[in-house]
N, C-alpha and C positions, 0 to 999 in steps of 0.2 A: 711427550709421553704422558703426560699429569693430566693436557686436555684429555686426548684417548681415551684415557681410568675413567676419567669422572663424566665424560659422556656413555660409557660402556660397564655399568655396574658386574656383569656376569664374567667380562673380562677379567675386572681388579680380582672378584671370586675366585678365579681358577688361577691366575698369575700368584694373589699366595700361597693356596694352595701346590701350587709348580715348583714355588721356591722352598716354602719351608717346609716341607714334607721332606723331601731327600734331606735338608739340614740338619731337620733332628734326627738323621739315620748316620750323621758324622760322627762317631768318638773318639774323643780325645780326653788319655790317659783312661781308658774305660768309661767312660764318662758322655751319654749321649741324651740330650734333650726330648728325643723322638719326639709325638703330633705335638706337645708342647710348644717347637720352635715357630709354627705356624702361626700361633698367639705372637710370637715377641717378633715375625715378618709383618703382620697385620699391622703391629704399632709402628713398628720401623715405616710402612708405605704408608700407615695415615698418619704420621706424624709432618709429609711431605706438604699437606696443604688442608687447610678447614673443614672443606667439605667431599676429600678423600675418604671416605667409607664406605659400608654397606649399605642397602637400605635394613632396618632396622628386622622385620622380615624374615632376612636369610638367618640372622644366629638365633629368634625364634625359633624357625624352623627345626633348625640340628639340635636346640637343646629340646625340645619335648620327641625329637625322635628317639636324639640320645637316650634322655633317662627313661623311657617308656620302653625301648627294645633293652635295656640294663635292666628295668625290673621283670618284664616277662622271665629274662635269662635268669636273672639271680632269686626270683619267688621261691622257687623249692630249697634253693640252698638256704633261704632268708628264714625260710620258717623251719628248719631241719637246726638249721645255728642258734635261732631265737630258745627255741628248747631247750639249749644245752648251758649256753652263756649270753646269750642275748643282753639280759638285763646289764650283768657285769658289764659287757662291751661298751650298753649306750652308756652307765652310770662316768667310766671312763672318760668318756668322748663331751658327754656334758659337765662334766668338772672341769676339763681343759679349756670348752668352750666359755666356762664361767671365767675363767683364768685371764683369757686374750682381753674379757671384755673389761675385768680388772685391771688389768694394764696397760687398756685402751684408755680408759679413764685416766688413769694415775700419768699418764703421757700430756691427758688433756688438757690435767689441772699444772702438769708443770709447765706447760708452753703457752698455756691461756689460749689452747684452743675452742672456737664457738662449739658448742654440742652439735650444731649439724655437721663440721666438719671433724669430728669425734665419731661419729655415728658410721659417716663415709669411710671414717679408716676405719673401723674395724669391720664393717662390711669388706672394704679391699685386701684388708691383711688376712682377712678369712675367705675371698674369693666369690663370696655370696649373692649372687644379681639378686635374688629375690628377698633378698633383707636391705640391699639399696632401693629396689623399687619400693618396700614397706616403707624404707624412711622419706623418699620424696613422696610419697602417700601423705603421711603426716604432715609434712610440712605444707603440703597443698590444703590441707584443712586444717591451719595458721590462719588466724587474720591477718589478711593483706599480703601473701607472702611475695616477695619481691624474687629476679630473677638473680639477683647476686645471692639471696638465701639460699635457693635452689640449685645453683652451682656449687656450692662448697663440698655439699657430699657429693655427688660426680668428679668432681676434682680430685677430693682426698681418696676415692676409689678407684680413681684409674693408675694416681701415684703408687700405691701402696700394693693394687694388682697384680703386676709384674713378679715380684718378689715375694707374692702371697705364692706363686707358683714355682718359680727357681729354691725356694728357700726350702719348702717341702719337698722337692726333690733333690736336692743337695742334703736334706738330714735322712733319707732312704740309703742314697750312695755312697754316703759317709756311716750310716752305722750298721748299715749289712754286711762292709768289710768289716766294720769294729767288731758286731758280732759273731761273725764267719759263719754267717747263715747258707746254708745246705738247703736252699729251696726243694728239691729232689726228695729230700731225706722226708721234709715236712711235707711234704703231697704225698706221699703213701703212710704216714702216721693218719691222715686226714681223707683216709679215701673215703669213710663211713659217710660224707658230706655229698657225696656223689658228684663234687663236683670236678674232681680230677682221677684220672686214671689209676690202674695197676700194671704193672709188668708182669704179665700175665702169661704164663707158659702151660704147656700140657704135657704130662709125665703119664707113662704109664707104669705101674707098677705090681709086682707079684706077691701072691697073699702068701708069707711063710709062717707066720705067728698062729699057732693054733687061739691064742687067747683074744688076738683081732678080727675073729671071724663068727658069724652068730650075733653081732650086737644089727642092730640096724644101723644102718648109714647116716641118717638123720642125726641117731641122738650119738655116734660116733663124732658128726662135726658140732655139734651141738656141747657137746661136753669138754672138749678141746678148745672152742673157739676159734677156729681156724675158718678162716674165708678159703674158700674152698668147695668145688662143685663137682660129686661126683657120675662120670659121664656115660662109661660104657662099662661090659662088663665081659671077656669071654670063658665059659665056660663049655669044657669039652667040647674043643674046637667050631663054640657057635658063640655068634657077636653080639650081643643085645642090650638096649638101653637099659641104663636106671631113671625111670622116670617116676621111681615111688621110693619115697625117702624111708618107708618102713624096709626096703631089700637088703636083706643079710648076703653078708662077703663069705667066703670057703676057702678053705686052704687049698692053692693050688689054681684060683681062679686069677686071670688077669684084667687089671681094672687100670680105665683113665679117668684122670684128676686134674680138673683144670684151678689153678692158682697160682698166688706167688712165689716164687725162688723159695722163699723163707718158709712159708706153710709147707711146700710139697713137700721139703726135706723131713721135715716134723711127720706128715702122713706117712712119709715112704719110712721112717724110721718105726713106727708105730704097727705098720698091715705088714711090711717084710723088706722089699729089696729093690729095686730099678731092673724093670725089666727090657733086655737088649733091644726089642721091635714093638714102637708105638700103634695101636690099636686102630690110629686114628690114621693110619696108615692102609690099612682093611677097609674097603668100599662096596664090600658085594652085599654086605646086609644093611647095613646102616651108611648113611650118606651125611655131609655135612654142604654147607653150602652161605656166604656171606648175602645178605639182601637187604634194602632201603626198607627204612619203618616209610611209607609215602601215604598208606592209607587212614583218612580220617577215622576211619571206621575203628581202628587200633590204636592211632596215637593220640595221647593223653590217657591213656588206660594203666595197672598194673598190669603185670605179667601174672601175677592170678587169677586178674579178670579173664582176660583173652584163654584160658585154662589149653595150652597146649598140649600137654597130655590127654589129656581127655580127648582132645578134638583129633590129633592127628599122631597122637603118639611121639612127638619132638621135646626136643628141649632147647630153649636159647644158651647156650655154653657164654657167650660174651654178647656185649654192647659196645659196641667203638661209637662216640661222641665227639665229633670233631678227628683230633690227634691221640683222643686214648682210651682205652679198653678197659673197661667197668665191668666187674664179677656179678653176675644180674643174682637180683633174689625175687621172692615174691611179689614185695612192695616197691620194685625199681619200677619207675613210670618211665613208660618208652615215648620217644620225641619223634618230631618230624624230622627227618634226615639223618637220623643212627641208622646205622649200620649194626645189624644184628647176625649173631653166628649160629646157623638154627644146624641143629644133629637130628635127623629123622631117620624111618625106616623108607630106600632107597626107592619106593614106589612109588612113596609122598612127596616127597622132595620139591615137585613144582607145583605141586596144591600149595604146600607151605608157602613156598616165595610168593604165589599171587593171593596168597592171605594177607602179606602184610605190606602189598603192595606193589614194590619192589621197581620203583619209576626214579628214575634218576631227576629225569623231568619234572615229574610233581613236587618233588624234595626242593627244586633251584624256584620254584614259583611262591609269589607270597599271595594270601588270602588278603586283598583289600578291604570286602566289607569287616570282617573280625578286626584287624588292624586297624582301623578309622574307626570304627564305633568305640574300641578301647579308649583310641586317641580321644574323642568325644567326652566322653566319659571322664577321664583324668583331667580336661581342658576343662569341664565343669567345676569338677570337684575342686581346682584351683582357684576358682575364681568366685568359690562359696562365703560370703563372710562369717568367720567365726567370732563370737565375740566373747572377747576378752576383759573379766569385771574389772572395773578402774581406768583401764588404757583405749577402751572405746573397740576395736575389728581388727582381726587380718585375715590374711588372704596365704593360702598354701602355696599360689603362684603357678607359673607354667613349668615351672621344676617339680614343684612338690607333688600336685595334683597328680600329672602323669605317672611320677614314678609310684605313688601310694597302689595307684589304681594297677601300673604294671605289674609289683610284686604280687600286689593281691591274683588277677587272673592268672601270672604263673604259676604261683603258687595250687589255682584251682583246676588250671591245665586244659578243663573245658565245662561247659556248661552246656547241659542235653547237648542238640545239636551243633552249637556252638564251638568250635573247636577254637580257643586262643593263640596256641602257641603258634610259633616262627621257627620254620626248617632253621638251623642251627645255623647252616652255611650264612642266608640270608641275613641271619640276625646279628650275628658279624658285618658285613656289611651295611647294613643299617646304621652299627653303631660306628663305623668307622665313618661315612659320610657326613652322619649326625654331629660327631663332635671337631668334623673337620672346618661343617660351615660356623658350626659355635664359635672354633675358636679366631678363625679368619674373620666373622663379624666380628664380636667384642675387639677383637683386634686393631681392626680399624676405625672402629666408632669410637675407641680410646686414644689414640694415638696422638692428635692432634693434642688433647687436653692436656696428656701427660708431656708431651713436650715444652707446651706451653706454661706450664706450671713452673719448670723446670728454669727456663729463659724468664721469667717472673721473679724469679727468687723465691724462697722459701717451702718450696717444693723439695730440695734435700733432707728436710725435718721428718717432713711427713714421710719420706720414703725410709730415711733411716727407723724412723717409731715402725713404721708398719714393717720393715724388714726387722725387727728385736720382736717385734708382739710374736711374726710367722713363724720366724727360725725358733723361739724360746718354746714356743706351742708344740711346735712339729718334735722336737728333739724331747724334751720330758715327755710326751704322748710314748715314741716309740722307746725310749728306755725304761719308765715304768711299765709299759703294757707286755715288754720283751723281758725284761729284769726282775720285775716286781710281780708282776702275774702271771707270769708265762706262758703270753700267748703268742702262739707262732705267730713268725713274722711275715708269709704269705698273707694270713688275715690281717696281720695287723698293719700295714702298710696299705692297704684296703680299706683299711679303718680308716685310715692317715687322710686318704683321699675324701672318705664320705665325712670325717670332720670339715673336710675344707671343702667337700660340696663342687669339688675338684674334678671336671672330669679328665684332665690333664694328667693332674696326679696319680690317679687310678689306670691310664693306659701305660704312665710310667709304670706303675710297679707289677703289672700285668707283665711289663716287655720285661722285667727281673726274673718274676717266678717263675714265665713261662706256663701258668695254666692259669686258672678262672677260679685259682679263688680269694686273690684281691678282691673278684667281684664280689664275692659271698662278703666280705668284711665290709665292702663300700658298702652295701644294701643293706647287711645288719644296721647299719646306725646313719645313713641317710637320711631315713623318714625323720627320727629324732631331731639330725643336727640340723637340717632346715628350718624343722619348724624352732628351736632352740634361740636359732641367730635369726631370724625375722622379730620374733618378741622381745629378745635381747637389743637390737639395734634399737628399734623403736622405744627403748626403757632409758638408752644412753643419751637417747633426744631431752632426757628428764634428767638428764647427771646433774 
């Protein structure tokens, strides 16, 4: 079987992939690994013989796909978060990463370990490929450096690896029961971030308050605060849009209101009463109708560009994204592969839908040349040297570069012609692929070493220091960031992840929340923590 592997590279690929994908789908006591366990199969089948791995290749590959389809997705949310708390978040993230690299040292000096093999562990305890490539960088421009140098930090990184991954997710599953985190509760606290849904219903309601009637609609939600979109309106017995936020309400008129549970109650408590028969129920003047954003021509656009009123008299009521339904406003930028709820007058109805596309087909396909030129793009930008006064260059890497480059075009959504974004479905997919071959490479291409270390002796030091530096980082990170700052624990376990430059971590705590905005927190402080720990490793070379 070992012959087989190792004359059949795409085999051993898909056989870990086979094995350890359903593994981390096992739980026990609540408690489940998910794409993580395909990392710790990797090491298990390359630990089986020397030259059991991948080629080097395949876990390139997944990670610039990986973090390039993360930044596309997480751009809007990155620079919507960067706004609000950004700085707080990196300030965070880089205190802790000062921390690890302090007790990476302090571990050094007490076991008299050589700086290079100081440097590899906290590369490994922090998970970081591109701050072990910066360190054998350095050490490659050593006079003379010999191959036993150059082994130590590969060594003390593939040791301390393992547990750079279990240890962070052991202190997510351990302190979300400690803090009996309501993921649920915190995604609709956070829907402003657009990156997670609302429970979104449609009430109709009858006007009885003489004193809610007469103001405009606009500065009625305007002055409330209430998320909240009002949709139809009938009066004496005819059905008609509100498509102009200056339209006064009448006593006696019936109106539908699309929001959450919470708001409508507030509206209906405010205009008058719950009326027995929903509006939206009435199809002979106004029509509704669910259709794909598929057209380049729309997406990446606000919904005030596209001016739908104006054009065809409609209004989009909702955005479904993936799994959940977003209360659309002016400034919501519509994606390839939403699902949008358009309300028009009945005539228009399939003008509207082949406005906005409405191709199931077009939504499932990806744009190659926009996708590769991005990739381009990022693959440059990693491999720029920047320099550094004192310490001589680094390099952002194939991590950094992509993802800099990804958040930035999501963030831009499109450029003239250019349209960046990835149908939603797609980009999932992407990134599932991506971080599958990631972690099956690394996997195997460590396995051997880490074994090896282990049957060597001395290899238990280095794992136990690199499991105290992980677990001590991981656990103050999320009890000061939850405790002390009070930042939701959706983001900040997000956080968790783009401290450790993790993409394990961050599918972990995706499969907790249940929505996307782990990613938002991974991508706030990604850019940061990469380049953080590349300069930092290469400073430990100098302890």
């Amino acid at each position: 079987m070992i012959d087989l592997l190792l004359a059949n590279p795409l085999l051993l690929l898909f056989a870990v992939a086979a094995i350890g994908y359903p593994l981390g789908q096992i739980r026990i006591g609540g408690f489940s690994l998910g794409v993580a366990a395909v990392l710790f199969t990797g090491l298990a089948v390359g630990s089986l013989h020397p030259d059991l791995k991948l080629p080097e290749i395949v876990y390139l590959l997944g990670l610039v796909v990986f973090v390039y389809s993360l930044g596309l997705a997480g751009g809007p949310g990155f620079v919507a978060s960067f706004r609000r708390r950004g700085v707080r978040d990196n300030l965070l993230v880089l205190g802790m990463i000062v921390l690890a690299a302090g007790m990476t040292g302090l571990a050094g000096r007490v076991f008299g370990m050589a700086p290079a093999l100081v440097a590899g562990l906290f590369a490994g305890s922090l998970t970081n490929t591109p701050a072990l490539a910066a360190v054998l960088e350095s050490l490659r421009g050593a006079p003379a450096p010999s191959d036993e140098l150059l082994a130590l930090p590969v060594m003390a990184y593939s040791v301390a690896y393992p547990m750079g991954v279990v240890g962070m997710i052991l202190a997510i599953f351990l302190l979300q029961r400690r803090f009996r985190v309501d993921y649920a509760a915190e995604a609709a606290g956070l829907a402003d971030l657009g990156a997670v849904g609302e429970n979104l219903m449609d009430r109709t309601i009858r006007v009885t308050r003489p004193e809610a009637a007469g103001a405009p609609v606009g500065e009625i939600i305007h002055q409330h605060r209430w998320r909240v979109l009002f949709v139809r309106v009938e009066r004496d017995g005819e059905v008609s849009m509100i498509d102009d936020p200056g339209a006064s309400l009448r006593v006696g008129d019936r109106v539908s209101v699309v929001g959450s549970e919470k708001d409508l109650d507030a509206v209906t408590a405010f205009l008058g009463e719950p009326a027995p028969m929903r509006l939206s129920f009435d199809r002979r003047q106004v029509d509704f109708r669910r259709v794909f954003v598929s057209s380049p021509e729309v997406a990446g656009k606000r919904l005030a560009e596209i001016a739908l009123p104006q054009r065809f008299g409609a209004l989009v009521t909702r955005v479904r994204r993936g799994d959940a339904d977003l209360l659309p406003r002016g400034d919501t930028v519509l994606e390839l592969g939403d699902r949008v709820r358009v309300v028009a007058p009945r005539a228009r109805i399939e003008e509207v839908g082949r406005f906005f596309g409405d191709s199931y087909k077009a939504v499932s396909e990806l744009d190659v040349v926009t996708f590769s030129l991005g990739l381009v793009l990022g693959l440059l930008l990693g491999l720029l040297p920047i320099p550094l006064p004192g310490f001589g260059t680094f390099r952002l890497g194939l991590a950094g570069g992509p993802l800099l480059v990804g958040l930035t075009l999501g963030a831009l959504g499109r450029t003239g012609p250019l349209l960046w974004q990835v149908p939603y479905g797609v980009n999932l997919t992407l990134r599932q692929i991506g971080v599958v071959l990631f972690l099956a490479g690394i996997g195997t291409r460590s396995g051997w070493a880490f074994a090896s270390t282990f049957r060597q002796g001395g290899g238990l030091t280095i794992f136990l220091c690199g499991a105290a530096i992980t677990c001590v980082t991981a656990f103050l990170t999320l009890w000061i960031g939850h405790r002390v700052l009070k930042i939701p624990m959706s983001l900040l376990t997000g956080m968790l992840g783009g401290l450790q430059t993790q993409p394990a971590v961050l599918a972990y705590a995706g499969e907790q929340a249940k929505n996307d905005l782990p990613a938002i927190g991974y991508a706030t402080v990604y850019p940061v923590a990469t380049i953080g720990k590349i300069l930092i490793a290469q400073l430990l070379l100098r302890w």
